[in-house]
C-alpha positions in Angstrom: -4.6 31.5 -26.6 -6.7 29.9 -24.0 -7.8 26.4 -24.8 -10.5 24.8 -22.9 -11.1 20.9 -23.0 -15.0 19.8 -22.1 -15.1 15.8 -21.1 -17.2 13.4 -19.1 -15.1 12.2 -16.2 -15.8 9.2 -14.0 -14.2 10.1 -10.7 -13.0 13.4 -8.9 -9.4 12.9 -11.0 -8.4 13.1 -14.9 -7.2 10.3 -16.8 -4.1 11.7 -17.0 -3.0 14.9 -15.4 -1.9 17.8 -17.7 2.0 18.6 -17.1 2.9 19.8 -20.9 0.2 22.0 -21.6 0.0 24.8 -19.1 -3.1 23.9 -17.1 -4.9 27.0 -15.9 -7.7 25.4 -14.3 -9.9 23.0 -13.2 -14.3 23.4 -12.8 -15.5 20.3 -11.1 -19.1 19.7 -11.4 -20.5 18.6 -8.4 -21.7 14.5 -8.5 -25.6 15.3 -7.7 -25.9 17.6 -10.5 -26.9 16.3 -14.3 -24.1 17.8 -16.9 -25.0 15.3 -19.6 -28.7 14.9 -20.1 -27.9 11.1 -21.6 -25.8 10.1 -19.4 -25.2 9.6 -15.8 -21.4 11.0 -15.1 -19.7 12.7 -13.2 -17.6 15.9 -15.4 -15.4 18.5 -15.3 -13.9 21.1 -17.0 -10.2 21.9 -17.6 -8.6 25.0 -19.5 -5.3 25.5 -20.5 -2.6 27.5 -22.0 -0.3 26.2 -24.4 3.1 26.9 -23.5 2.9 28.4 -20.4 2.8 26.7 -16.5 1.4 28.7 -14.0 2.8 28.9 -10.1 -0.7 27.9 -9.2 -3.7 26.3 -10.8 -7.8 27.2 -10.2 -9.4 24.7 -8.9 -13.5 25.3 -8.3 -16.6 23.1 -7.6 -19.6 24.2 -9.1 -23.0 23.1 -7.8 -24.8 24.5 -11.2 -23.9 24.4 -15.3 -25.1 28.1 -14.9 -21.8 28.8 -12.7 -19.5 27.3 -15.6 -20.3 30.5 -17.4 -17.9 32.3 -16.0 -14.6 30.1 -15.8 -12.0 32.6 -14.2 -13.4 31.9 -10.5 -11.8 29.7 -7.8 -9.4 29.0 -5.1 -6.1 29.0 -6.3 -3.8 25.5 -5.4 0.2 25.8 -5.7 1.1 23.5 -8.8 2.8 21.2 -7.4 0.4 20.5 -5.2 -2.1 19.9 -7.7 0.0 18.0 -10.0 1.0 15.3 -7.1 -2.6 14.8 -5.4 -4.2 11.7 -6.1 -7.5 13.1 -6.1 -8.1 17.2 -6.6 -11.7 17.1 -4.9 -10.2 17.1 -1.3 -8.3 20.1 -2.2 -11.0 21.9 -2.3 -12.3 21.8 1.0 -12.4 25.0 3.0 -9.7 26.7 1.3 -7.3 23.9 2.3 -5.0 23.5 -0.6 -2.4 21.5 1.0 -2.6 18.7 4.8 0.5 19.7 7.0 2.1 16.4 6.4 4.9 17.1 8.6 2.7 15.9 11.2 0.6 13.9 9.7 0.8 10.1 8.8 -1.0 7.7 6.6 -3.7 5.3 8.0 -1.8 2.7 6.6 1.0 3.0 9.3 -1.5 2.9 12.3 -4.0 0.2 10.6 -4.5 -1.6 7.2 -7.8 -2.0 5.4 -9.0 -5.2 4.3 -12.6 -6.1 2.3 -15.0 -8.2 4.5 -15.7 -11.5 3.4 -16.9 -12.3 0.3 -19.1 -15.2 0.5 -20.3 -15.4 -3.2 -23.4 -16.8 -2.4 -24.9 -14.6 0.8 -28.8 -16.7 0.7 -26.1 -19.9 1.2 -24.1 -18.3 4.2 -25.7 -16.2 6.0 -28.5 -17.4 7.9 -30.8 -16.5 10.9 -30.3 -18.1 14.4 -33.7 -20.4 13.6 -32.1 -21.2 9.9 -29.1 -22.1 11.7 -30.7 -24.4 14.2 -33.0 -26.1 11.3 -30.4 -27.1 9.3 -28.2 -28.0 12.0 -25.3 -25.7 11.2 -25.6 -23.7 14.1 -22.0 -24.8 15.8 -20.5 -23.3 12.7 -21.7 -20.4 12.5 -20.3 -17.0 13.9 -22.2 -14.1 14.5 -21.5 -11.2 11.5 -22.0 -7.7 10.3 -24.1 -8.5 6.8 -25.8 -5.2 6.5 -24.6 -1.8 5.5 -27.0 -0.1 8.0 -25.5 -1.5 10.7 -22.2 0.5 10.8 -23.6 3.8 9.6 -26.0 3.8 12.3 -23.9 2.4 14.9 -22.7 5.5 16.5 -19.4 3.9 16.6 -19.9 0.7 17.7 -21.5 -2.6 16.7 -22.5 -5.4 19.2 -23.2 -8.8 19.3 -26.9 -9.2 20.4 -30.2 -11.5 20.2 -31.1 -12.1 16.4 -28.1 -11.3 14.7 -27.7 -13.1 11.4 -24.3 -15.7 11.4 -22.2 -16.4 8.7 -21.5 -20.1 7.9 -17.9 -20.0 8.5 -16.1 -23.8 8.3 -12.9 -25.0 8.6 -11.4 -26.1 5.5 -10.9 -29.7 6.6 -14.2 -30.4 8.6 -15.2 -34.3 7.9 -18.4 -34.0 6.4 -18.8 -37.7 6.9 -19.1 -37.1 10.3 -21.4 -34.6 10.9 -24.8 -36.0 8.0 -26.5 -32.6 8.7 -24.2 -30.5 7.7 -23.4 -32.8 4.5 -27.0 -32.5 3.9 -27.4 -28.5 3.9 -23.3 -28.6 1.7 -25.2 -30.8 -1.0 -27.6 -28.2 -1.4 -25.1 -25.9 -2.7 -25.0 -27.7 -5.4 -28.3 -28.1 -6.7 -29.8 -25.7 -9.0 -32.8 -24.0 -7.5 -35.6 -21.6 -9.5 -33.6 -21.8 -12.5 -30.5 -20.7 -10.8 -26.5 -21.9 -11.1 -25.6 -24.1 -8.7 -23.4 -22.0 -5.9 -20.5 -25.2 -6.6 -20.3 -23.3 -10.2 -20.6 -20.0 -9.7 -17.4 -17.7 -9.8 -16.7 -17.0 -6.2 -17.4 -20.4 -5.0 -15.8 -22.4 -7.9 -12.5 -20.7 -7.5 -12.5 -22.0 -3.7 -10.8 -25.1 -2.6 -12.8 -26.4 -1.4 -15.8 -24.5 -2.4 -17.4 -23.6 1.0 -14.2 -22.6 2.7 -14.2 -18.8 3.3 -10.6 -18.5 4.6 -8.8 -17.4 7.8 -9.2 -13.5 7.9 -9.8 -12.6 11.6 -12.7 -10.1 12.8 -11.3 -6.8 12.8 -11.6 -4.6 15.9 -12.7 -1.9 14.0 -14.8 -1.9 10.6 -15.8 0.9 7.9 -18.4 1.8 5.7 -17.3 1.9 2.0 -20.2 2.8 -0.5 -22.8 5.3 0.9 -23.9 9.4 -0.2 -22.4 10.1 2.9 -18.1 9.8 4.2 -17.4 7.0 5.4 -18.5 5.7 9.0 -16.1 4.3 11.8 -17.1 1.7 14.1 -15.7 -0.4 16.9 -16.0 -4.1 16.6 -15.4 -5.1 20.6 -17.0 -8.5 19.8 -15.2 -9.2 17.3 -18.0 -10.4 14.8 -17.2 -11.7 11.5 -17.7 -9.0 8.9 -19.2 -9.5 4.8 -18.3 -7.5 2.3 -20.9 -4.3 3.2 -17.8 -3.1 4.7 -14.2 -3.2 5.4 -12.3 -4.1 8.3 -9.3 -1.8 9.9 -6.4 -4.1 11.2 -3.7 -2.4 13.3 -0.2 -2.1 12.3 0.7 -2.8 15.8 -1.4 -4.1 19.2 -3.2 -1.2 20.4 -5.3 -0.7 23.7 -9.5 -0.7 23.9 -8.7 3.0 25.0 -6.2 3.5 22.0 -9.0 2.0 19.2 -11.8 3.8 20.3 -9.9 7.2 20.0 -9.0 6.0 16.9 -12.6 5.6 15.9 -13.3 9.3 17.8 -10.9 10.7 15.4 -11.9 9.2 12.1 -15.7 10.0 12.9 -15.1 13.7 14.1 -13.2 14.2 10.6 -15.2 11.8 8.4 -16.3 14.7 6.3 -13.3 16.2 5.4 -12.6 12.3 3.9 -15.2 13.4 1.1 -13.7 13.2 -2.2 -11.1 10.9 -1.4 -13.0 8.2 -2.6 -14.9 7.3 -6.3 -17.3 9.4 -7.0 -20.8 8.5 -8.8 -23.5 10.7 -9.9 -25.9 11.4 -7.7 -23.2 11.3 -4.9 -22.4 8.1 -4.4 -18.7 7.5 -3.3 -16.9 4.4 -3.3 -14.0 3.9 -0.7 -11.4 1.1 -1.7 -9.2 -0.5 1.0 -6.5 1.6 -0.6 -7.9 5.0 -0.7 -8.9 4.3 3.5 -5.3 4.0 3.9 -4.3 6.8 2.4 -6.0 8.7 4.4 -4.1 11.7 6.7 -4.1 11.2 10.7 -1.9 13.2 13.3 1.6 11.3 13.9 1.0 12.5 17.2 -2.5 10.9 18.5 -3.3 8.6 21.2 -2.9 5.8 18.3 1.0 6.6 18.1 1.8 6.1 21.7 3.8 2.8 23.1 0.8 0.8 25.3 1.6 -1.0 28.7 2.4 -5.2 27.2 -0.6 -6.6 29.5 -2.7 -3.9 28.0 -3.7 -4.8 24.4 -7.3 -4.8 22.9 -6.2 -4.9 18.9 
């Protein structure tokens, strides 16, 4: 007896993956289509057979609820395989069930992924040059990545340049006594303005000590989009500007040359759409990339990244 399961799912992966049951196979609805009239979801469908486990599972991606009429299509995925991914999306992909990882590492061993920095009050830290000069903050700011846009059109790189918005980025032991203008624009943050909570109270801010102290993270020389309806975007960060959280920064593992990151970079862009479905998935598309899910991405163990640079060398 065949038993098929219908559910609304919110990523590319089941709550928990079937092991007892037999699965048989797996229909995944693609994210930009509408399964559920009352709801916006992401679904799939799974059919199993009790007491029975198959050598290898059928796994599908359907663009159409019309296609989900006939459930005995698809590309067939060794069960291990499918039991031990962490998301079945990717294995999908042109017939590829399975990476080679005999040659393949994880991200994380090359570079780790860390969120930009999360200011909890962006209107309060991140200013224009002119803002900068007017309240006389200017000497503590740093120039800074603050929009999306600006790594997923950067065609791999991001520079420093005329008019690029700082982030307010103090030292956690300033003397505000010392510098009146600077107290001036700080004792703003905690006024409440147009009916708004004070940024001293809000969640992000109160939980700082003290409150406008964003902490020590370094610019990363390379950063990543996370949250678009396309894969993710690689970018080199030569001027090392301060980075918000519209992206994430790669740190690596180990000093690597200029030449060594920006093959890096090469790489990740030249393969960013095989990274689709690796991420969270939304309807409509939208995929969400968390600093772990980067990592676990697959590189060659063999690439420029992996080789032993000269010591007076370094650019990471």
């Amino acid at each position: 007896m065949q038993v098929i399961w219908r559910f609304r799912c919110r990523c590319h992966y089941l709550p928990q993956k079937p092991t007892e049951t037999g699965p048989q196979a797996l229909h995944i609805v693609d994210p930009q289509a509408v399964p559920f009239e009352d709801a916006m979801t992401t679904a799939a469908i799974a059919c199993f057979e009790v007491g029975t486990q198959l050598d290898r599972i059928q796994l599908r991606l359907v663009k159409t609820l019309n296609e989900l009429r006939e459930l005995s299509a698809g590309y067939a995925v060794p069960r291990r395989t499918f039991l031990e991914a962490p998301r079945w999306t990717p294995l999908l992909r042109n017939g590829e069930a399975a990476a080679q990882r005999g040659d393949r590492v994880r991200l994380r061993q090359v570079a780790r992924v860390h969120r930009g920095v999360v200011t909890g009050a962006n209107d309060f830290f991140i200013l224009t040059p002119e803002q900068a000069h007017e309240h006389g903050v200017a000497e503590w700011c740093r120039p800074a990545i603050t929009r999306g846009e600006e790594v997923l059109e950067s065609n791999g790189i991001v520079r420093a340049g005329p008019g690029r918005r700082l982030l307010l980025d103090l030292p956690r032991d300033i003397d505000r006594r010392a510098h009146p203008r600077l107290d001036a624009y700080l004792r703003k943050g905690g006024i409440a303005e147009a009916g708004k909570v004070p940024i001293t109270q809000r969640y992000i801010a109160s939980r700082r000590r003290p409150w406008w102290y964003l902490g020590t993270l370094p610019a990363p020389p390379i950063v990543v989009s996370y949250m678009a309806r396309q894969a993710p975007v690689f970018a080199l960060n030569p001027d090392r500007l301060a980075v918000v959280n519209i992206a994430h920064g790669l740190y690596p593992t180990k000093p690597l040359t200029e030449d060594q990151l920006a093959a890096l970079v090469e790489y990740l862009n030249r393969v960013r759409d095989s990274f689709r479905g690796s991420g969270r998935t939304y309807h409509g598309g939208l995929e969400k990339f968390e600093p772990g899910a980067l990592e676990a991405l697959l590189l060659p163990s063999d690439g420029p990244w992996a080789e032993e640079p000269a010591p007076d060398s370094y650019g990471g």
